[in-house]
C-alpha positions as CSV (number, residue, x, y, z in Angstrom):
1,X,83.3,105.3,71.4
2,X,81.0,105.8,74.6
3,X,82.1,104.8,77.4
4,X,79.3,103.3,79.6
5,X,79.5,105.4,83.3
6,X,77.5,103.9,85.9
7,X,76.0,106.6,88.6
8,X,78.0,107.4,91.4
9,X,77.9,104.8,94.6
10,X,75.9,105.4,97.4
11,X,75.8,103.9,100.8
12,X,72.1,103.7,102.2
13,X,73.8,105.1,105.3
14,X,75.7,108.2,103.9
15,X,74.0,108.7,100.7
16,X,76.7,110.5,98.0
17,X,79.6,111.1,101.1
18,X,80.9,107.3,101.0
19,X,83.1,106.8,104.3
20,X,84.7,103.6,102.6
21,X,87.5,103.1,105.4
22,X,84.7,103.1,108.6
23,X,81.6,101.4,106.2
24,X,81.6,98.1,104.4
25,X,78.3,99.6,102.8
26,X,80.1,102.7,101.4
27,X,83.4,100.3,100.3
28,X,80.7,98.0,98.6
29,X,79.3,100.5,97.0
30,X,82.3,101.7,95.9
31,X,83.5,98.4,94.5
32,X,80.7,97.4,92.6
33,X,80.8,101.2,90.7
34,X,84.7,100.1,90.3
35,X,84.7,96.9,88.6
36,X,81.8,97.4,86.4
37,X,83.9,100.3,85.1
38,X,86.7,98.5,84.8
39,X,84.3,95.6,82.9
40,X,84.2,98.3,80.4
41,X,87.6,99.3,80.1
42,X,89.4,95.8,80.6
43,X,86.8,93.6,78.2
44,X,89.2,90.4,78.5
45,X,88.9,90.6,82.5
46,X,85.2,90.7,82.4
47,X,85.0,87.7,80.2
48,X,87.4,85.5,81.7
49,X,85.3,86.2,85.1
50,X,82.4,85.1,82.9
51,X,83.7,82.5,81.5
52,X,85.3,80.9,84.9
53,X,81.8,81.3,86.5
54,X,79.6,79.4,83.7
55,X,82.2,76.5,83.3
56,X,81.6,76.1,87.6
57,X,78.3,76.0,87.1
58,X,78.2,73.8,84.2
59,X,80.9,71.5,85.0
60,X,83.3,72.7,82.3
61,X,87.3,72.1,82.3
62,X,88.6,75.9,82.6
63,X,92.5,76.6,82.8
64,X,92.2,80.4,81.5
65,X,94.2,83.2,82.6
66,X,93.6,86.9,81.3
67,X,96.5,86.9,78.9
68,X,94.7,84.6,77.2
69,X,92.0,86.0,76.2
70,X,92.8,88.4,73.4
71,X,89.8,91.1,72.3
72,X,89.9,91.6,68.2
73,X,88.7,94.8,67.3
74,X,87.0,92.9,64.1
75,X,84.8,89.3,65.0
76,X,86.5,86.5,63.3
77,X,83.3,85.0,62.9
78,X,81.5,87.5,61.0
79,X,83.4,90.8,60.1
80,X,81.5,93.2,61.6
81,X,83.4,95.1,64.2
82,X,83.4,94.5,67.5
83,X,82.0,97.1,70.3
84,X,84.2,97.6,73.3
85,X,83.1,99.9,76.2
86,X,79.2,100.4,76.1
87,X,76.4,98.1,76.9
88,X,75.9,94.9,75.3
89,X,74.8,94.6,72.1
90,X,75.3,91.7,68.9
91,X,78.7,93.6,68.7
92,X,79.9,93.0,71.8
93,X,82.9,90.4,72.4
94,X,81.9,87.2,73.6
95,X,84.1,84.3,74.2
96,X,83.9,81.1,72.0
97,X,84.0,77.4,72.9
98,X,85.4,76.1,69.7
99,X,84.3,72.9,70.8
100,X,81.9,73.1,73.1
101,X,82.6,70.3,75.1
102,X,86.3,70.8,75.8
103,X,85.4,74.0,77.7
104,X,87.3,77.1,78.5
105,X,90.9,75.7,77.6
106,X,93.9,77.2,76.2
107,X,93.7,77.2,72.5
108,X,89.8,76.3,72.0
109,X,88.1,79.5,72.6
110,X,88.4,82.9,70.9
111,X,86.6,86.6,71.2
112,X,83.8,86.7,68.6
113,X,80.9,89.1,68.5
114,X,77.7,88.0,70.7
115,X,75.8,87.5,68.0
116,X,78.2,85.3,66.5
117,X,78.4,83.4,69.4
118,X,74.5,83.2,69.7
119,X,74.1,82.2,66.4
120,X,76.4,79.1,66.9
121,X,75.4,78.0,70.3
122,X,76.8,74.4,71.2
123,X,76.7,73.5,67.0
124,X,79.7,71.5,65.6
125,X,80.2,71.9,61.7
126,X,77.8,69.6,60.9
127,X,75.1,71.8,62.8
128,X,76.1,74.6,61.7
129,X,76.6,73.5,57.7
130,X,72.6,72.3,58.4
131,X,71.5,76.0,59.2
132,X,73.4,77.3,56.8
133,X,71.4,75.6,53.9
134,X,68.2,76.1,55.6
135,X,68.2,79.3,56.5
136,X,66.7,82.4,55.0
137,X,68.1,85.9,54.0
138,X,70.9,87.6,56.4
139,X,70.9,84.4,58.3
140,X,72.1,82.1,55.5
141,X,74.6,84.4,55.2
142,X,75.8,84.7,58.8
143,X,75.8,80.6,59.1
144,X,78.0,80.1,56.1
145,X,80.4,82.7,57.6
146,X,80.3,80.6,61.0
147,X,80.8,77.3,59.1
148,X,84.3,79.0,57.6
149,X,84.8,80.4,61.2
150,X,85.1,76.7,62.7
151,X,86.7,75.4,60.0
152,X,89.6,77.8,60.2
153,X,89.6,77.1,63.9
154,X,89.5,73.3,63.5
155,X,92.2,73.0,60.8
156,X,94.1,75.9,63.8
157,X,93.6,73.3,66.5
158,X,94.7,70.4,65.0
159,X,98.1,72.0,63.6
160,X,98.5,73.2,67.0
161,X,98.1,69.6,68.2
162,X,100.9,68.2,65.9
163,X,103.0,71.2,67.1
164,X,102.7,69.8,70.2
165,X,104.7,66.7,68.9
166,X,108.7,65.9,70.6
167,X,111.8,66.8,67.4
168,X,111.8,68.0,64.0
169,X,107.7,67.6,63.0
170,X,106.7,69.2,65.8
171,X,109.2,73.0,65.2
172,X,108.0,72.3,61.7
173,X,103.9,71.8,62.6
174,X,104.6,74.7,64.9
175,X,106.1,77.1,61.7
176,X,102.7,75.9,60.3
177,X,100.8,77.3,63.3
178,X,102.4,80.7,63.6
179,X,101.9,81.1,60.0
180,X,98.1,80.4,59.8
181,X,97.2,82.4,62.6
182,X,98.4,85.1,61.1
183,X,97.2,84.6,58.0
184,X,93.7,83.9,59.9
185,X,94.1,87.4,61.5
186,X,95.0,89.5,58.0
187,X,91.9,87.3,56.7
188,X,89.8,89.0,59.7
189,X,90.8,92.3,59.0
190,X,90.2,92.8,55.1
191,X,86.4,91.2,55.8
């Protein structure tokens, strides 16, 4: 794996020789040379930057934090494997509204490729079971995976919510929960 490596900074003041403690140019510089390597290193920071910024400017609920955001090295969606580290590409992570409307909130997004993501746009299932039987070729394809995708995560979200439930139904809903997300993953993987 590549890792991308922007040029070095460079202040329009002191060219190459940054002076970062006496020039806000050079320290700028400097930063944004920083953090887009550290975009590349530390996917989950970059996206839940992303993420925070689009539900501001749409309007969106958002109650992410970086530990919550967990990068797959295979897209849940489709199976092909994701790629971390260079520029973007339909194989890049990209995080997932499960529902669209709830926004960026604990337990309704997930990391899937970009081109899952693209591919399913704001659809529910009912959307996304409609492409999948008009489509043609690869796309047919890629729309039926999707259609599974949201189910799984569906069925996920409303275990999860009976989990949520006070005494005995909600430790056994939760048993329930553990056990189909990882049974989801190991799914992922032998794609």
């Amino acid at each position: 794996m590549t890792i991308y490596d922007p040029p070095n900074p460079s202040c329009s003041i002191h060219g190459k020789r940054l002076q970062r403690s006496a020039c806000a140019t050079c320290n700028a510089a400097y930063m944004r040379r920083y953090l887009k390597v550290q975009r590349r290193l530390v996917p989950a920071v970059a996206l839940h930057s992303r993420a925070r910024q689009r539900a501001a400017r749409r309007g969106l609920p958002f109650d992410l934090e970086v530990r919550d955001i967990i990068v797959p090295t295979i897209c849940p969606a489709l199976g092909v494997p994701l790629v971390i580290g260079e520029m973007r590409s339909p194989y890049s992570p990209s995080l997932d509204r499960i529902r669209p409307a709830l926004g960026y909130v604990r337990g309704n997004t997930r990391v899937i490729s970009d081109r899952a993501n693209r591919l399913k746009g704001a659809l529910d299932i009912n959307g996304l079971i409609e492409r999948a039987v008009t489509a043609v070729d690869q796309r047919r394809a890629d729309y039926a995976r999707l259609v599974e995708y949201l189910d799984r995560e569906l069925l996920l979200a409303e275990v999860r919510r009976k989990a949520a439930l006070a005494g005995r139904a909600g430790e056994e809903w939760a048993k329930v929960a553990k056990f189909l997300e990882a049974a989801f993953i190991r799914a992922d993987w032998k794609r």
